[in-house]
C-alpha positions as a Markdown table, in Angstrom:
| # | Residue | x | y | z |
|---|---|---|---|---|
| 1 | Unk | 5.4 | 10.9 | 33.5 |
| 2 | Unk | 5.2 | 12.6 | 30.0 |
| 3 | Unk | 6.2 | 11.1 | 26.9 |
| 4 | Unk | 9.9 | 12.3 | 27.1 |
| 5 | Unk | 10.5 | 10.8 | 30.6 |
| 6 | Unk | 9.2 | 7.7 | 29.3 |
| 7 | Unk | 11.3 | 7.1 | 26.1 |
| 8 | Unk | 14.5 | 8.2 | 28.5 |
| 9 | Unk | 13.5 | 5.4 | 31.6 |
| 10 | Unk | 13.3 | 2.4 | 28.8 |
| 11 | Unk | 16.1 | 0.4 | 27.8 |
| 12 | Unk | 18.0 | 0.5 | 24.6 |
| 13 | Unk | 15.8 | -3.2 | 23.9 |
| 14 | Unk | 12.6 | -1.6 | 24.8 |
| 15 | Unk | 13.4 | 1.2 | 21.9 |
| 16 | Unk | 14.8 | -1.4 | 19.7 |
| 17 | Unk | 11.0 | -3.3 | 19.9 |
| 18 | Unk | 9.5 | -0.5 | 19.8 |
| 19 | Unk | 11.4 | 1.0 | 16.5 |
| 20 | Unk | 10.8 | -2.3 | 14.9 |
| 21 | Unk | 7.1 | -2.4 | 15.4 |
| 22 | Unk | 6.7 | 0.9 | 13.9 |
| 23 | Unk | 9.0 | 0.3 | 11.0 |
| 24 | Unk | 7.1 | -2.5 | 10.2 |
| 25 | Unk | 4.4 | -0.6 | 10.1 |
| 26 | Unk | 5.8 | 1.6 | 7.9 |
| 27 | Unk | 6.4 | -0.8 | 5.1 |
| 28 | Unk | 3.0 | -2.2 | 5.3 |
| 29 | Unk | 1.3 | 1.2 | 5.1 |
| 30 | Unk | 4.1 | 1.6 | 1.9 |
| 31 | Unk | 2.8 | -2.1 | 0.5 |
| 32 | Unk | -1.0 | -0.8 | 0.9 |
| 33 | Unk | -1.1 | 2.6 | -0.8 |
| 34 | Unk | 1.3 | 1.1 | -3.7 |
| 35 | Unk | -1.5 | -1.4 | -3.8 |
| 36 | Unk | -3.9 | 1.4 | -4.2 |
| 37 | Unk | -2.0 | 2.8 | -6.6 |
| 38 | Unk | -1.9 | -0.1 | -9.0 |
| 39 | Unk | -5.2 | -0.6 | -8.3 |
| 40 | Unk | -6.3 | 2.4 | -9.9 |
| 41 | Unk | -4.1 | 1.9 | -12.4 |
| 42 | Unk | -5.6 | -1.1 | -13.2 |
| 43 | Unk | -9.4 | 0.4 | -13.3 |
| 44 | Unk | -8.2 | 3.5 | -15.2 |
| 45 | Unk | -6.4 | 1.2 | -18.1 |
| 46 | Unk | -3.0 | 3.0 | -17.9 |
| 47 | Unk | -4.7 | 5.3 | -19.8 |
| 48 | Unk | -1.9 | 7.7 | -20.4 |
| 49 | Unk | -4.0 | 11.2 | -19.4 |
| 50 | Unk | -5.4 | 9.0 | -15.9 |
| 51 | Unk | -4.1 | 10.9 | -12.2 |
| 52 | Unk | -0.8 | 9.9 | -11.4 |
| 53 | Unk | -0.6 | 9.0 | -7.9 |
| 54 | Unk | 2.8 | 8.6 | -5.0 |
| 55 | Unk | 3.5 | 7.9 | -2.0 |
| 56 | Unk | 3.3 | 11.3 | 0.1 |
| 57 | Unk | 5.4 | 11.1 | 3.8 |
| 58 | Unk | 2.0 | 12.4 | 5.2 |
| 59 | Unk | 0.3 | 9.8 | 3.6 |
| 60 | Unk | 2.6 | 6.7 | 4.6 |
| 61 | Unk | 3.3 | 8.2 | 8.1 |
| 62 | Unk | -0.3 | 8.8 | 8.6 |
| 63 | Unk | -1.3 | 5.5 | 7.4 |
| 64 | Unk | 1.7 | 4.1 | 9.7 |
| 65 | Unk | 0.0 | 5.2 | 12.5 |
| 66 | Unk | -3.1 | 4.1 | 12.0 |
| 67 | Unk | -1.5 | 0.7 | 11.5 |
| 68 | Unk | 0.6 | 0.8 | 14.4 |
| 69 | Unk | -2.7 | 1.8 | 16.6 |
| 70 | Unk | -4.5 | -1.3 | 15.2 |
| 71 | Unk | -1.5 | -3.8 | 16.1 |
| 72 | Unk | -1.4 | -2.1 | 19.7 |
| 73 | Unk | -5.0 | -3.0 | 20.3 |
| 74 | Unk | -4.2 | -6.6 | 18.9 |
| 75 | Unk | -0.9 | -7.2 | 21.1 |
| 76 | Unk | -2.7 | -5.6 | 24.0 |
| 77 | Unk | -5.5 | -8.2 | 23.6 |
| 78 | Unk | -3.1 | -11.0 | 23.1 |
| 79 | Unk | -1.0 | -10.1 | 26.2 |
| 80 | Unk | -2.7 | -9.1 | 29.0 |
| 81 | Unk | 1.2 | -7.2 | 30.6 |
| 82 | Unk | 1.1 | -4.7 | 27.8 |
| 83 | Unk | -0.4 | -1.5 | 29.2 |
């Protein structure tokens, strides 16, 4: 079964879960590069001629993932039905 077969044989619930996990993930890959960001601010002095960092979509999605792997592995461990 490939990916597309999959996502069509769960339930409108299943996505639902599924859409929130990774959404969440989202904001908390948004919460740690803005984090980042201010941290550098923060060492740099808001010195006006410092980098000026943002949030790229590569970057947050990319982080998103990461974060979405790591929460896998921990609700895999936690529930031994989870695939």
């Amino acid at each position: 079964m490939n990916l597309g077969q999959w996502l069509k044989s769960l339930t409108v619930i299943d996505q639902g879960i599924l859409l929130i996990l990774y959404c969440s993930c989202v904001y908390l890959s948004k919460i740690t590069l803005e984090a980042l960001i201010e941290y550098y601010d923060h060492k740099k002095g808001h010195n006006e001629f410092r980098v000026r960092f943002r949030i790229t979509p590569a970057a947050l999605l990319g982080l998103a993932l990461i974060y979405s792997i790591m929460l896998y592995q921990v609700l895999r461990a936690m529930f031994k039905f989870i695939p």
